[in-house]
N, C-alpha and C positions, 0 to 999 in steps of 0.2 A: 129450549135454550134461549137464555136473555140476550139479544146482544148490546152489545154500550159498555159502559164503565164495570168493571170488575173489580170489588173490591176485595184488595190479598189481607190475608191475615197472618199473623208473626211477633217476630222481635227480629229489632232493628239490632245493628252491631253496636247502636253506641246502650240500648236500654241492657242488652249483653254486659255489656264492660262495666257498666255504674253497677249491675247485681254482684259481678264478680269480685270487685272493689267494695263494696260493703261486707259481703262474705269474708274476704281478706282483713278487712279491720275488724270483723267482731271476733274473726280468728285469732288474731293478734290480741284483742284484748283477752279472750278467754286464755290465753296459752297459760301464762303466768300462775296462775292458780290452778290449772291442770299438773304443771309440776310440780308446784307446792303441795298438790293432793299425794302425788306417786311419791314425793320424801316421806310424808307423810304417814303413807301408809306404808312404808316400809317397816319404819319406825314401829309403829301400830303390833305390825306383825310378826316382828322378832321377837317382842316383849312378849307379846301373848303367845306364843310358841315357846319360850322360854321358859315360863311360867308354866304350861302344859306338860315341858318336859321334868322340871322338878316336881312337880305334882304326880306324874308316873314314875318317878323314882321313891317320893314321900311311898305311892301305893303300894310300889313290891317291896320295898323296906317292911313293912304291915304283915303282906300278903306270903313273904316268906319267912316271916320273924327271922329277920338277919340284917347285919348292916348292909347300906349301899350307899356307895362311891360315888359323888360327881364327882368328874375331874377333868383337870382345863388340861386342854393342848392345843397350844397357839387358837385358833378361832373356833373352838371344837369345845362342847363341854359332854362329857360322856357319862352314862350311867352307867357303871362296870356294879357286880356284886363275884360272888365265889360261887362256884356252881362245879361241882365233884372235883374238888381241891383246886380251881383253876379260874384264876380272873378272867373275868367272860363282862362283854362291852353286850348291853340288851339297848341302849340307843342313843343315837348322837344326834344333840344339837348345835348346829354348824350355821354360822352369822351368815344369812341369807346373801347381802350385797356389802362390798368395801367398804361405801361409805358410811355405814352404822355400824358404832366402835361400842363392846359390852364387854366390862369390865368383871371376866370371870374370875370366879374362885371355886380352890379345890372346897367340897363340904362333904362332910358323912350321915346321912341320915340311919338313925337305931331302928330295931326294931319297932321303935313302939309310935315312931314317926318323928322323933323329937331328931334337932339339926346339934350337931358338936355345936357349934357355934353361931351365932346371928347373920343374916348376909343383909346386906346392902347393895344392891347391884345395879348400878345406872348404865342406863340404856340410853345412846344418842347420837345423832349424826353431825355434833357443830355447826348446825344451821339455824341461824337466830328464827328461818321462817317456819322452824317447823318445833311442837312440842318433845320433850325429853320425857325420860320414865324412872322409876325406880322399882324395882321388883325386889319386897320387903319379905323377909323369911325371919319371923322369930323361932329360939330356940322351940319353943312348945312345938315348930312344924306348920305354924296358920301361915301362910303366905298373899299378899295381895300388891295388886301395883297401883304406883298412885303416879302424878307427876314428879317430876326432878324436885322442883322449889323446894317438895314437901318433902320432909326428913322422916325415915320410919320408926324412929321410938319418937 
């Protein structure tokens, strides 16, 4: 054993408080665009769920040579078809959180995949910080999403 001076080793309370304080500002600066990510991909994921679920209604419209139903109900768009005389709901797609507002409509997809009518369907939260969507359905059935700005025909 040495005896004399012993030197302690550590952190002191103030080199503590400056780490804690820099952590705190780099937190503060990241926060901002961590929530911009979570609008973000909110956003992201409705659309392409949306799009997933008209693509599985386009399929069994095909797959059972028969027409099928989307159809809006308040925040709900439903793929009903007829299944031994009796409207039957085979899946619902339900707007994940409040603040992304999707502007459904009823459509019928034919047997042969083709839509009654064209849809346009914008996807979006009214937040200038985050992008908007458009989920473009022509009659023929091709569906793709692009952003808002862009118009589908």
């Amino acid at each position: 054993m040495i005896v004399g001076k012993s030197k302690e080793q550590g952190v002191t309370l103030i080199e503590l408080l400056i780490c804690v304080a820099l952590v705190a500002v780099l937190a503060s600066l990241a926060m901002p665009s961590v929530i911009t990510y979570v609008k973000q991909d909110r956003v992201d994921s409705n659309v392409h769920q949306l799009n997933s679920v008209y693509q599985y209604a386009r399929s069994e419209a095909v797959k059972r040579e028969q027409t099928v139903k989307l159809v809006k109900d308040n925040s709900n768009w439903h793929v009903t078809t007829v299944i031994a005389g009796q409207e039957t709901i085979l899946r619902t797609f339900t707007i994940e959180h409040q603040s992304v507002h999707i502007d459904l409509v009823d459509r019928e997809v034919r047997s042969t995949g083709e839509l009654n009518l064209m849809s346009n369907i914008l996807v979006g939260d009214n937040d200038s910080s985050t992008r908007d969507y458009r989920l473009c359905i022509l009659r023929s059935g091709q569906s793709w999403v692009s952003e808002a700005a862009e118009n589908c025909a």
